[in-house]
ChimeraX commands (.cxc) that place a marker at each C-alpha (Angstrom):
marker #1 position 115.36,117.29,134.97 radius 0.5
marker #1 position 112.94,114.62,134.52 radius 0.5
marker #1 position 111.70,114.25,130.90 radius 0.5
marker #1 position 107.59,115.31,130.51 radius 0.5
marker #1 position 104.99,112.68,129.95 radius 0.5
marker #1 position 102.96,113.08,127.54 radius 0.5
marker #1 position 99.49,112.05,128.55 radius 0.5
marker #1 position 96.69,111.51,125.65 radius 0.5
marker #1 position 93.70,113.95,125.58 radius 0.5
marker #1 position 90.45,112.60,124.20 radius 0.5
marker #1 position 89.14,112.68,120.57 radius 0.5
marker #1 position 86.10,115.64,120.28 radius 0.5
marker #1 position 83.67,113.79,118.57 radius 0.5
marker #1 position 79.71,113.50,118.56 radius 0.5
marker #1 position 79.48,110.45,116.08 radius 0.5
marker #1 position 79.90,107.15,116.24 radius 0.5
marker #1 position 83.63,106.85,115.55 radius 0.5
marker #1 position 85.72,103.99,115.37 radius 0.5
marker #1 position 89.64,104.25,116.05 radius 0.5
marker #1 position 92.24,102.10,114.66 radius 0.5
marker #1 position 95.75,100.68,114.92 radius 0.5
marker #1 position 97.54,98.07,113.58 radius 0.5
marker #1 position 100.84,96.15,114.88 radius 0.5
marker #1 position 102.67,93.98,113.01 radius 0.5
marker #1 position 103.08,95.04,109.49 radius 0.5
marker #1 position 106.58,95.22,108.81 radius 0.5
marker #1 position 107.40,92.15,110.74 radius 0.5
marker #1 position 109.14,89.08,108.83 radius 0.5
marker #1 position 106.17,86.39,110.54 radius 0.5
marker #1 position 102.42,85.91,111.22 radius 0.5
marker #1 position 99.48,88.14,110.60 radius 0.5
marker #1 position 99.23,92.32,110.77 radius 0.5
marker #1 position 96.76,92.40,113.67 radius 0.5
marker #1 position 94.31,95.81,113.72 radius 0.5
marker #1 position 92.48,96.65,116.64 radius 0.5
marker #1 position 88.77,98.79,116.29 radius 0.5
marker #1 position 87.81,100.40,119.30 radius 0.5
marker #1 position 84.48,102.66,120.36 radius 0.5
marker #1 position 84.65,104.27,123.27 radius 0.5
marker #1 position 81.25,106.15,124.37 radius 0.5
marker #1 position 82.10,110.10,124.89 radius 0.5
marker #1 position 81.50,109.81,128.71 radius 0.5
marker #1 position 83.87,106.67,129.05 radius 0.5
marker #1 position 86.80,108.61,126.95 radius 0.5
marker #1 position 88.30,110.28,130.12 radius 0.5
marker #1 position 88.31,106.61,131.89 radius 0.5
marker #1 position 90.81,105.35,129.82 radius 0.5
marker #1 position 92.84,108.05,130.19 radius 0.5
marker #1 position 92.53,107.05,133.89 radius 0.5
marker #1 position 93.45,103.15,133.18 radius 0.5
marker #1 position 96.51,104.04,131.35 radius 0.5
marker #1 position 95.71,103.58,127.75 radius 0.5
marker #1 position 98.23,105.21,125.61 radius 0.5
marker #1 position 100.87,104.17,122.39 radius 0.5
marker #1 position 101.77,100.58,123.02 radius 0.5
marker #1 position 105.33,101.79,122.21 radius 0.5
marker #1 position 105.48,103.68,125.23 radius 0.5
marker #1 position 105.54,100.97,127.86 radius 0.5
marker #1 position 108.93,100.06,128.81 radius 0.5
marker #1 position 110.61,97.19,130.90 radius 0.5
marker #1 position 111.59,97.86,134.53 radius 0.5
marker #1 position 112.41,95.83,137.31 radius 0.5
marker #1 position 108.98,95.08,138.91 radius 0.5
marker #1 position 107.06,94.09,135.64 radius 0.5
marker #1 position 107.87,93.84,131.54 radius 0.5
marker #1 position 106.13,96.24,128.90 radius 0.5
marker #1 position 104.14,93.53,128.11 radius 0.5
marker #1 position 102.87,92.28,131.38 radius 0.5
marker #1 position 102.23,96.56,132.03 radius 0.5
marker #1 position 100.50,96.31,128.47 radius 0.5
marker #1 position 98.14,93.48,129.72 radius 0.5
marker #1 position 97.36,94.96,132.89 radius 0.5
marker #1 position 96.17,98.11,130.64 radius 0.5
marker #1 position 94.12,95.93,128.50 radius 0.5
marker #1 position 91.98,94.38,131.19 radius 0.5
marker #1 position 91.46,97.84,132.68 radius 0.5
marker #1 position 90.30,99.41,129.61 radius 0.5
marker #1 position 88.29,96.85,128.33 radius 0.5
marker #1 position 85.00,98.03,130.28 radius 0.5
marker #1 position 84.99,101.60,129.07 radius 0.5
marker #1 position 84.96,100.76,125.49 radius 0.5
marker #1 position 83.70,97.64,122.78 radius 0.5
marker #1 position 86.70,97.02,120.48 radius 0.5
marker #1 position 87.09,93.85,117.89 radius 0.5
marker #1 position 90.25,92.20,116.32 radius 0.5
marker #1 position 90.66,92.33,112.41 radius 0.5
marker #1 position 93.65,90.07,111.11 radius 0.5
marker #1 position 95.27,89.37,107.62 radius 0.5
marker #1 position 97.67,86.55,107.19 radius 0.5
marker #1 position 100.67,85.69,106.11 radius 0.5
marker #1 position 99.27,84.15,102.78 radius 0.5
marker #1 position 96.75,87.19,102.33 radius 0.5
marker #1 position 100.09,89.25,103.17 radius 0.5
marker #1 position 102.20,87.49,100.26 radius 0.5
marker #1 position 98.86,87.48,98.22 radius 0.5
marker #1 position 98.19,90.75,97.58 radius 0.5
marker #1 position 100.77,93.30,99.38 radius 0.5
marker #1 position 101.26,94.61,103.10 radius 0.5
marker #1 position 99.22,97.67,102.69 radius 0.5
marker #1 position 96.16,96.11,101.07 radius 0.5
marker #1 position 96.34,93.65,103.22 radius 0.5
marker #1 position 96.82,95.62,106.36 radius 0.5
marker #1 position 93.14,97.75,104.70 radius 0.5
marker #1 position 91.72,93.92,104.33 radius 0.5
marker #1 position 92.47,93.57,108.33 radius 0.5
marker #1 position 91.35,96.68,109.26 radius 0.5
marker #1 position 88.09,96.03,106.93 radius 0.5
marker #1 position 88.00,93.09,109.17 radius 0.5
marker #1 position 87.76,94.95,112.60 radius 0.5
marker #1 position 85.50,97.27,111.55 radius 0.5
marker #1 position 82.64,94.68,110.13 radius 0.5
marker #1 position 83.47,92.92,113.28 radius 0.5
marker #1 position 82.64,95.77,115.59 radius 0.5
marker #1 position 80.06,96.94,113.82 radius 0.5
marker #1 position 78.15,94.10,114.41 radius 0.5
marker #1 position 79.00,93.80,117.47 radius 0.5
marker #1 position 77.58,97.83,118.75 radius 0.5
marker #1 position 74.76,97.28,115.96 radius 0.5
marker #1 position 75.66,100.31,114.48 radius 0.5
marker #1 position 77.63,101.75,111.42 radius 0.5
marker #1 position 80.61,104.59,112.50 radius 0.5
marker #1 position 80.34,108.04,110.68 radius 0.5
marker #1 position 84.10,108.27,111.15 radius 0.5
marker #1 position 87.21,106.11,110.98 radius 0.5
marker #1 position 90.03,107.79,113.06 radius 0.5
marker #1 position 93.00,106.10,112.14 radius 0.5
marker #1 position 96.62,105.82,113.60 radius 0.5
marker #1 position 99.85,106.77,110.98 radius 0.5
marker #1 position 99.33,107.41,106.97 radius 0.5
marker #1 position 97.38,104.52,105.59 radius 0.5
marker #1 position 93.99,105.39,104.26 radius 0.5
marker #1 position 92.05,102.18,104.07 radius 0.5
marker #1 position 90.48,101.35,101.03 radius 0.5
marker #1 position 87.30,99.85,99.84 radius 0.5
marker #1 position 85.46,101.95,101.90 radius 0.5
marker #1 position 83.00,104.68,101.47 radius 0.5
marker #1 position 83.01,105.57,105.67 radius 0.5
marker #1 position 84.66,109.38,105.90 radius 0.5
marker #1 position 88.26,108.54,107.75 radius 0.5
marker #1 position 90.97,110.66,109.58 radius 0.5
marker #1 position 94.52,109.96,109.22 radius 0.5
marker #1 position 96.49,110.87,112.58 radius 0.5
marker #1 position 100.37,110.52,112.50 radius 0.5
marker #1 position 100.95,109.62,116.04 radius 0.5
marker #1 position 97.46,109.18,116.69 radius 0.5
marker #1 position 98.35,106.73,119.56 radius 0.5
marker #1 position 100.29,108.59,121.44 radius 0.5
marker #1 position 98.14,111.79,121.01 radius 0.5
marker #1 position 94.15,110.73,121.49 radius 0.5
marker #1 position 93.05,107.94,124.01 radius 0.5
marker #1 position 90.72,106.09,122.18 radius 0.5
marker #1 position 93.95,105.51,119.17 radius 0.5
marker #1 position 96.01,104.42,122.33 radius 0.5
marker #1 position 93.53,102.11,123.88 radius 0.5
marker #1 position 93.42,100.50,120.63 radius 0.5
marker #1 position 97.13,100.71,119.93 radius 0.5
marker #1 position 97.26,98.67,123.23 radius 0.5
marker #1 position 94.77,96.04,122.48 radius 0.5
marker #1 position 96.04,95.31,118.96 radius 0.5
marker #1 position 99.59,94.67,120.72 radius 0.5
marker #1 position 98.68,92.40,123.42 radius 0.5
marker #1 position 97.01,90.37,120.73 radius 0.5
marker #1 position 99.77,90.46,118.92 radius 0.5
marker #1 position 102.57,89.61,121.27 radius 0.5
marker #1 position 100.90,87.40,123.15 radius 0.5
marker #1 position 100.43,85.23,119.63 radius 0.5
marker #1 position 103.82,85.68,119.31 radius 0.5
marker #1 position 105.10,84.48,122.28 radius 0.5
marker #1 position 102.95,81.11,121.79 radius 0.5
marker #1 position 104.94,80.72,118.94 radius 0.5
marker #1 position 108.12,80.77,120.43 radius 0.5
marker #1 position 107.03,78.55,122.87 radius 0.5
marker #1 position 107.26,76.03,119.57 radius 0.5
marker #1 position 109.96,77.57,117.82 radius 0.5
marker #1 position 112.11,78.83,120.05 radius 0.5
marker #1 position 114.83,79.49,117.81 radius 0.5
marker #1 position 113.28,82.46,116.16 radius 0.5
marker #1 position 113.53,84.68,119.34 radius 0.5
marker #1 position 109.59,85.57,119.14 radius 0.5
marker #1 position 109.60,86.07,122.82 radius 0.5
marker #1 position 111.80,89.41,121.98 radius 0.5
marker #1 position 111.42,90.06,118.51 radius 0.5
marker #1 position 107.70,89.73,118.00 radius 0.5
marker #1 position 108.74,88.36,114.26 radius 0.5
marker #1 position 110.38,91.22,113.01 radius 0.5
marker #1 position 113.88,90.69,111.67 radius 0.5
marker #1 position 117.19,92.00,110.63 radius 0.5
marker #1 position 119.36,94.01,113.12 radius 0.5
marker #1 position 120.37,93.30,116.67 radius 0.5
marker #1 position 117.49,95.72,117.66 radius 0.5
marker #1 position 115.54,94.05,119.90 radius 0.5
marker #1 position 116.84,90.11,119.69 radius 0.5
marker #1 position 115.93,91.04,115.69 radius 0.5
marker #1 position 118.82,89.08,114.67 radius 0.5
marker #1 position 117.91,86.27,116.41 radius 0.5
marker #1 position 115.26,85.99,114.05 radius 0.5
marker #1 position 117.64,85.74,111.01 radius 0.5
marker #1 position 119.84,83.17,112.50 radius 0.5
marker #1 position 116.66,80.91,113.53 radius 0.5
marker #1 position 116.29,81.04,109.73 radius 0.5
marker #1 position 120.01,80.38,108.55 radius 0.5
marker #1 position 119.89,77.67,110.88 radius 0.5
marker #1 position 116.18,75.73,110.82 radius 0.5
marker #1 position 114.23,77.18,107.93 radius 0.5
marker #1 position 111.17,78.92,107.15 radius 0.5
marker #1 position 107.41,77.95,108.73 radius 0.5
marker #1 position 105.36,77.71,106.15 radius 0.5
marker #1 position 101.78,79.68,107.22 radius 0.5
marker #1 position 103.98,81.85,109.93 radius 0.5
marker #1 position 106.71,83.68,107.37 radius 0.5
marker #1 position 105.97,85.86,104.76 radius 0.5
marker #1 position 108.14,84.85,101.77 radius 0.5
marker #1 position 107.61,88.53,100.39 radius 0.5
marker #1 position 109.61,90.12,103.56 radius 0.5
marker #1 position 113.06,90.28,103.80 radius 0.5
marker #1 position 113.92,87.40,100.96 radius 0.5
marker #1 position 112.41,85.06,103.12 radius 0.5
marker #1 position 111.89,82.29,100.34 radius 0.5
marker #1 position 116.05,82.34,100.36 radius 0.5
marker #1 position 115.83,79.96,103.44 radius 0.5
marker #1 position 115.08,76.66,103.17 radius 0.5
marker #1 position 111.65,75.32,104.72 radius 0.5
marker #1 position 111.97,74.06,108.29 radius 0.5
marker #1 position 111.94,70.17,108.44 radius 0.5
marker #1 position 109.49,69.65,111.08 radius 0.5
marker #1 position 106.95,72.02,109.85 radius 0.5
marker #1 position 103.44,70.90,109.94 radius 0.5
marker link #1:1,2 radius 0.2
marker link #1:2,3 radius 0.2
marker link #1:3,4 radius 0.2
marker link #1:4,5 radius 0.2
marker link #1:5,6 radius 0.2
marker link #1:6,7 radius 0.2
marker link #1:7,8 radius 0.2
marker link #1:8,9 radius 0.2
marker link #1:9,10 radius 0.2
marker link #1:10,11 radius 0.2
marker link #1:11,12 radius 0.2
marker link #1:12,13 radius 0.2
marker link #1:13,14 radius 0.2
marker link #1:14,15 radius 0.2
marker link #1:15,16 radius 0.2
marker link #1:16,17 radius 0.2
marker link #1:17,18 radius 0.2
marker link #1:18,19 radius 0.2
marker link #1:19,20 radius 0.2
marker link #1:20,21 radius 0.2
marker link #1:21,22 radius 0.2
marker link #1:22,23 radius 0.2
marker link #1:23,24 radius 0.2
marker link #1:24,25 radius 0.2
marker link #1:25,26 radius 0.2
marker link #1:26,27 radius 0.2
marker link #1:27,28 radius 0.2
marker link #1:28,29 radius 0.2
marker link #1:29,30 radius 0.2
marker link #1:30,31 radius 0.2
marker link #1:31,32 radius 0.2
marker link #1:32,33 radius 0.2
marker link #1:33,34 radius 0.2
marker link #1:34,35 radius 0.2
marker link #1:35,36 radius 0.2
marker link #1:36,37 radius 0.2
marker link #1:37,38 radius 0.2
marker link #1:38,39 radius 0.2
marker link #1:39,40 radius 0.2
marker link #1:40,41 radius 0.2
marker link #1:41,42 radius 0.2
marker link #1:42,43 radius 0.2
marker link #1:43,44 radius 0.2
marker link #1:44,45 radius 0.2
marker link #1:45,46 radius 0.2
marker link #1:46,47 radius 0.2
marker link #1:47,48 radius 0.2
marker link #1:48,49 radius 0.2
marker link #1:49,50 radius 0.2
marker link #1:50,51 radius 0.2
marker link #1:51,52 radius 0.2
marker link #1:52,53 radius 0.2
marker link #1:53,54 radius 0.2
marker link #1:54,55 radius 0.2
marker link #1:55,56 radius 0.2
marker link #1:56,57 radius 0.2
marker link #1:57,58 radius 0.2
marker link #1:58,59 radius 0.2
marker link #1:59,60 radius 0.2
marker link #1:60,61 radius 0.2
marker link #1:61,62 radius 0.2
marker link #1:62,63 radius 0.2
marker link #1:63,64 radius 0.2
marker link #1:64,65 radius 0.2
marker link #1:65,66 radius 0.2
marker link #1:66,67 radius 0.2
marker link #1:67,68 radius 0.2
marker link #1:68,69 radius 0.2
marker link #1:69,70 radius 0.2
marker link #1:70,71 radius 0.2
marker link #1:71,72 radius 0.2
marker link #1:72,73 radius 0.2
marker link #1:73,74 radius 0.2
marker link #1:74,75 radius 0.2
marker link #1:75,76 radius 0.2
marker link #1:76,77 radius 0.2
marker link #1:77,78 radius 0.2
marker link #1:78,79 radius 0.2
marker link #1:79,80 radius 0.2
marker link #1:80,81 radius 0.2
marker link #1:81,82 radius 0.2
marker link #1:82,83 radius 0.2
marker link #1:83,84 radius 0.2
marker link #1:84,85 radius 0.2
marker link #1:85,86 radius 0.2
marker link #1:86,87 radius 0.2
marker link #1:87,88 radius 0.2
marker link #1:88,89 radius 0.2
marker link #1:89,90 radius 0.2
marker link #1:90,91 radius 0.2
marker link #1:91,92 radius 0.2
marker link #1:92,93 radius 0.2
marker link #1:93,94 radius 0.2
marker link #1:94,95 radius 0.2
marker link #1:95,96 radius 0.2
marker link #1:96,97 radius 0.2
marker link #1:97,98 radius 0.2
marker link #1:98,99 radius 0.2
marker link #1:99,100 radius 0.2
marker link #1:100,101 radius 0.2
marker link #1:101,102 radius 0.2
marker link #1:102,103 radius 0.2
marker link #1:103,104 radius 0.2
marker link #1:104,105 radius 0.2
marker link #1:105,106 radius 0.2
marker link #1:106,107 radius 0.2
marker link #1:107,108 radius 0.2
marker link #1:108,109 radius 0.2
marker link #1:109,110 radius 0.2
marker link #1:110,111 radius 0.2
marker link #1:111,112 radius 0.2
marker link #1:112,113 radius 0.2
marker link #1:113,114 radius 0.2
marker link #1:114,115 radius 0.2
marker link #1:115,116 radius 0.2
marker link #1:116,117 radius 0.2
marker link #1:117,118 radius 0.2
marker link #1:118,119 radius 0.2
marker link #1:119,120 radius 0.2
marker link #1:120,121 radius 0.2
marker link #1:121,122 radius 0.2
marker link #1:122,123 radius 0.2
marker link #1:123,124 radius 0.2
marker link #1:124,125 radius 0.2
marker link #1:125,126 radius 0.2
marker link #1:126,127 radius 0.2
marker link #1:127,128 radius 0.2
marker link #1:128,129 radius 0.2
marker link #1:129,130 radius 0.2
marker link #1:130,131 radius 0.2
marker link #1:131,132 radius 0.2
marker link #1:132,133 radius 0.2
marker link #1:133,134 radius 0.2
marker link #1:134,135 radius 0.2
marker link #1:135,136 radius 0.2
marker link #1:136,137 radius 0.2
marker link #1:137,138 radius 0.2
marker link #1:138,139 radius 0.2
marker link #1:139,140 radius 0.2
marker link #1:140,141 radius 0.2
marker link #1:141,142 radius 0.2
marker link #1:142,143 radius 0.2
marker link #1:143,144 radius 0.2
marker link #1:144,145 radius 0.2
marker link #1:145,146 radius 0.2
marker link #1:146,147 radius 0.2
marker link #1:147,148 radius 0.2
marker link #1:148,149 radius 0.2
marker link #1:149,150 radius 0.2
marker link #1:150,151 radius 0.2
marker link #1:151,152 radius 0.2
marker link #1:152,153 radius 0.2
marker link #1:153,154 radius 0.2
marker link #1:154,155 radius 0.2
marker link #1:155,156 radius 0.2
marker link #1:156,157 radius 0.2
marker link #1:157,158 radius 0.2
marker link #1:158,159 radius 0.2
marker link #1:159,160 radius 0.2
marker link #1:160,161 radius 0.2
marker link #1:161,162 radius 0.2
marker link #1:162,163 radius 0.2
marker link #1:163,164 radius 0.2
marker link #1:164,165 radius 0.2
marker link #1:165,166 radius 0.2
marker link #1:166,167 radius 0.2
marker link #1:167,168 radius 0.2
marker link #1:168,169 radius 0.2
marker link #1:169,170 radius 0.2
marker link #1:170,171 radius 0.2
marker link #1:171,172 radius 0.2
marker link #1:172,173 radius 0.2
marker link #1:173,174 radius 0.2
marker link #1:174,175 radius 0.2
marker link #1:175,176 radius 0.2
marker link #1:176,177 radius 0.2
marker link #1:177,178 radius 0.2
marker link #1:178,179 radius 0.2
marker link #1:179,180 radius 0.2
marker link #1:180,181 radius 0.2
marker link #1:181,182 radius 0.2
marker link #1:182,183 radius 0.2
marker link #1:183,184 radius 0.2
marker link #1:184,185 radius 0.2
marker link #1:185,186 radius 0.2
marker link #1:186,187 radius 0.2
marker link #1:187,188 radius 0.2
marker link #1:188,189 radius 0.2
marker link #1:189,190 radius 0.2
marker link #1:190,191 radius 0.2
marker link #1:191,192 radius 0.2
marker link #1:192,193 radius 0.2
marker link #1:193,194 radius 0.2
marker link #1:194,195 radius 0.2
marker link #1:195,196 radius 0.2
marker link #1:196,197 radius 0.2
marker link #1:197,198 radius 0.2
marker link #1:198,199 radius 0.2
marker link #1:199,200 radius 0.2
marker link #1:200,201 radius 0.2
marker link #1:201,202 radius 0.2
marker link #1:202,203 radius 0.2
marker link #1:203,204 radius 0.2
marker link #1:204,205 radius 0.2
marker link #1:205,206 radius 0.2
marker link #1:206,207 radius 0.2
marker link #1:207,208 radius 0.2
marker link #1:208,209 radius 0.2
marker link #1:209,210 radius 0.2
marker link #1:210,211 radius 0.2
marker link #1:211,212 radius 0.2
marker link #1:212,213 radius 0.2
marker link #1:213,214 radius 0.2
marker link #1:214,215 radius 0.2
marker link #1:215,216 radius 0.2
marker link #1:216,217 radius 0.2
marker link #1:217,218 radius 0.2
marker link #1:218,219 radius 0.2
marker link #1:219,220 radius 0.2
marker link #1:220,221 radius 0.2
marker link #1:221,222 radius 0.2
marker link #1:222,223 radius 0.2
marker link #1:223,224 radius 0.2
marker link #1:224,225 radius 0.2
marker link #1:225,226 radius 0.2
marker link #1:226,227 radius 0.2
view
């Protein structure tokens, strides 16, 4: 028997909402990347239609990769809703902390898109457990949020496209890492993760790409040709 899929229904809402995801926040290199979407009521149902749904969801087969499926997505969704790109770097990340500086991202996308639609959201809708801070906008917190509402997913989507695609530019650099498969997480053999770790027994850290508060990065030495 062929396992269900899950499809994502569409956030009720009358007011201007934002939804938000972030990828990227428990990997070993470059920025937590958030994604802010709004998605006018009448428009919600289209993305459902263009495919929008967790990013973790899309899976490698033998016509196309997850992320090739995960840009195709993208492009269709992007007429049927405004969305912006918040970012925190590694610095910020080391700085002050992964979750205030995922909230400093996601503080980021929402100026961004605000500005952009000219209007302030009522409502945050965001994806997992982190409330952001330094905010007085009413939020909701949806475990799973991606994988259940469209608007989360669409956003989920965009955030990881950004993202990876970043990612593999890197590797195109510093191809010892494994970004191409690891997205610059690190650790196990999940995913080419380990790769990761012996790219950094073997060349060094990149200064302004690593966080040296993830995973005892600053034990490695700095990689020699480092700008």
């Amino acid at each position: 028997m062929k396992k269900q899929i899950s499809i994502p229904e569409v956030f009720p809402t009358d007011r201007v909402t934002f939804f938000l995801d972030e990828v990227g926040r428990g990997a070993w290199a470059h920025d937590v990347v958030v994604a802010a979407t709004f998605v006018p009521t009448y428009y919600a149902p289209r993305l459902i239609e263009a495919g929008a749904k967790d990013s973790k969801a899309f899976k490698d087969s033998k016509k196309s990769s997850a992320h090739q499926k995960r840009l195709e997505v993208a492009e269709a969704i992007k007429p049927y809703c405004s969305y912006e790109i918040g970012r925190a770097s590694p610095q910020e990340i080391d700085e002050m902390n992964i979750y205030e500086a995922t909230c400093l991202a996601m503080r980021r996308a929402i100026a961004a898109l605000q500005e952009q639609i000219e209007c302030r959201p009522a409502l945050l809708v965001v994806d997992g457990k982190l409330k952001i801070s330094a905010t007085r906008i009413s939020q909701t917190l949806i475990e799973k949020g991606d994988a259940r509402f469209v608007q989360i997913g669409a956003a989920s989507v965009l955030a990881k496209v950004c993202r990876d695609s970043e990612m593999m530019a890197l590797h195109e650099r510093y191809p010892w890492y494994g970004w191409d498969s690891n997205k610059g997480y690190g650790g196990s053999d999940k995913n080419g993760w380990s790769n990761h770790l012996e790219g950094l027994r073997t060349h060094g850290s990149i200064p302004g790409i690593h966080r040296y508060s993830f995973g005892d990065i600053s034990r490695f030495g700095i990689h020699q040709g480092a700008a």
